[in-house]
N, C-alpha and C positions, 0 to 999 in steps of 0.2 A: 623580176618579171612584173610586167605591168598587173596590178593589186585584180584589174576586171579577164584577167588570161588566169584560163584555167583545162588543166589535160584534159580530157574526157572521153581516151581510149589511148591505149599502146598494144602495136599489133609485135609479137616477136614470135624468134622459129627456134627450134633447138632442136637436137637428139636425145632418144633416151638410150642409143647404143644398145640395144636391145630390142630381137623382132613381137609384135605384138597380137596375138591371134583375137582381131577383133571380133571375128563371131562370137567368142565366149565371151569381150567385155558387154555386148550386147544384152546377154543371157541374163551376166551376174552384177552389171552394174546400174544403177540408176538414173533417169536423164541420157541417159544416150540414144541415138539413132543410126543408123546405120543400112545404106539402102547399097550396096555395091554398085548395083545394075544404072544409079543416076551419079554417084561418087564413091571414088577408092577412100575416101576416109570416112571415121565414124567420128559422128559428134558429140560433143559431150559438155555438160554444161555444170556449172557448181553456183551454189547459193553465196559464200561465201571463201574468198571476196568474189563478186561478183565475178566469172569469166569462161568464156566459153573455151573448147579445146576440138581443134581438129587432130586425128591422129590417123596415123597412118600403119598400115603393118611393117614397113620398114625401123618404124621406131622414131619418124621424126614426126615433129606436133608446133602447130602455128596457134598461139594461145592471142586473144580477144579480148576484149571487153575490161579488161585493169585500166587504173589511170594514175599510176603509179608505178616506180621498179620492184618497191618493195611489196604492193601488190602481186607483182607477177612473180617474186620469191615464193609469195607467202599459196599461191594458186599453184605453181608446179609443185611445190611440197605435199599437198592434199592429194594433186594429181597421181604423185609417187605412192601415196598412202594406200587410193583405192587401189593401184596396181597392184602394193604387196595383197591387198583386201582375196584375190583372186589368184596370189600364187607368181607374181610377175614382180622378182625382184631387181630392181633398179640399183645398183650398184654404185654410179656415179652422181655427181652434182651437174647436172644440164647447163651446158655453156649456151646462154640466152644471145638472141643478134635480134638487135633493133630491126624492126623493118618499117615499122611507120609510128608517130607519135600524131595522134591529132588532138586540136587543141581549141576551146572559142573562145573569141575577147568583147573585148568590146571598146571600142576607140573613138568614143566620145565624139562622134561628129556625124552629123548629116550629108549625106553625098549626093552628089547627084548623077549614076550609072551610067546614064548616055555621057553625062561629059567623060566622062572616066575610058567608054569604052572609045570616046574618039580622040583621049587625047595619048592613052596610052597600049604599047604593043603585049601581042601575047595572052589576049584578050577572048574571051567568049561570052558574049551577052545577048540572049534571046530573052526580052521580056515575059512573051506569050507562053515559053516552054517552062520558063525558071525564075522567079524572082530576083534570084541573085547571078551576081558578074564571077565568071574565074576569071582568076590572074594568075598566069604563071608568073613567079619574080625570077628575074638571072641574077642568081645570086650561089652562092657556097653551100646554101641548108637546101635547097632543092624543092624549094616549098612552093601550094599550089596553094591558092585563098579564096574562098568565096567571101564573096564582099556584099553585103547586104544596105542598104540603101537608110537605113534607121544607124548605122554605125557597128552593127555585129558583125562580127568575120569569124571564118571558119578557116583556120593556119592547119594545113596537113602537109602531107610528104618528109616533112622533119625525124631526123633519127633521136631527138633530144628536144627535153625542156629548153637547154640554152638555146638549142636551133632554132627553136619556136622564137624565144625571145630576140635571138638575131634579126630571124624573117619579120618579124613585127616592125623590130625599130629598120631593118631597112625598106618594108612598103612605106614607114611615115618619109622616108627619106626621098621615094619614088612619089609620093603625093605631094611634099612640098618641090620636088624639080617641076614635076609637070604642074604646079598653080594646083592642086588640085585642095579647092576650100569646103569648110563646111558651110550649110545653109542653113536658115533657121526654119 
């Protein structure tokens, strides 16, 4: 992976096979919130490693804020921890599912937005709304980029580090088709 890409979230969802009576995580745990009447899940947040957790009373939880796998090992383990904390034993090991990795780089070139947004498709650039350009690329990682005009990009949609690094090396591929240079 290019030395300036670096993760800076992975979103994944799992079960804990077991129902959870989040009123009482409320009660007896730390950091949480839990408003029913605006959402069915209760949130909950931990210091380390850094990661938030949605959880649901069916037992499944969509965990945040990691930027690693082994992160989000080492945050569902705690996770299981406070549960026994309260009496709520977890039985299995949570089968984790990607559902987003996002990631920023930095790609060493100066652009220029509007040629970008007119030369290439799949495009959203509203100066006045957003500084930066989305790109969807068609490609296999699925990834969507905010493209920043100094050379920083924002690679999301990916299920993987590698996908990150796929979608990377193929927008350079999509910037040298269309002539797309840097400027000083």
């Amino acid at each position: 992976m290019n030395p300036h890409t670096k993760i800076v979230n992975i979103v994944i969802s799992t079960s804990l096979d077991h129902k959870i009576p989040l009123e009482r995580l409320i009660m007896d745990l730390p950091n949480t919130e839990y408003n029913p009447e605006q959402f069915p899940g209760l949130i909950m947040k931990i210091r380390e490693p850094k990661a938030s957790f949605l959880i649901f009373s069916s037992g499944k939880v969509v965990c945040t804020g990691t930027k690693s796998l082994e992160e989000v090992e080492l945050a569902l383990e705690r996770l299981i921890e406070y549960m026994k904390k309260v009496d709520i034993d977890i039985i299995i090991k949570p089968k984790v599912r990607v559902e987003n990795v996002v990631a920023s780089s930095d790609i060493d070139m100066k652009l220029d937005l509007n040629e970008i947004a007119i030369k290439l498709t799949n495009v959203e650039y509203e100066p006045e709304q957003f500084p930066g350009l989305v790109f969807k690329i068609n490609d296999e990682t699925g990834a969507t980029f905010l493209i920043f005009g100094n050379g920083k990009i924002v690679c999301t949609g990916t299920k993987s580090d590698k996908d990150v690094h796929i979608a990377i090396k193929n927008l350079m591929v999509v910037f040298k088709k269309y002539d797309v240079k840097s400027y000083k």
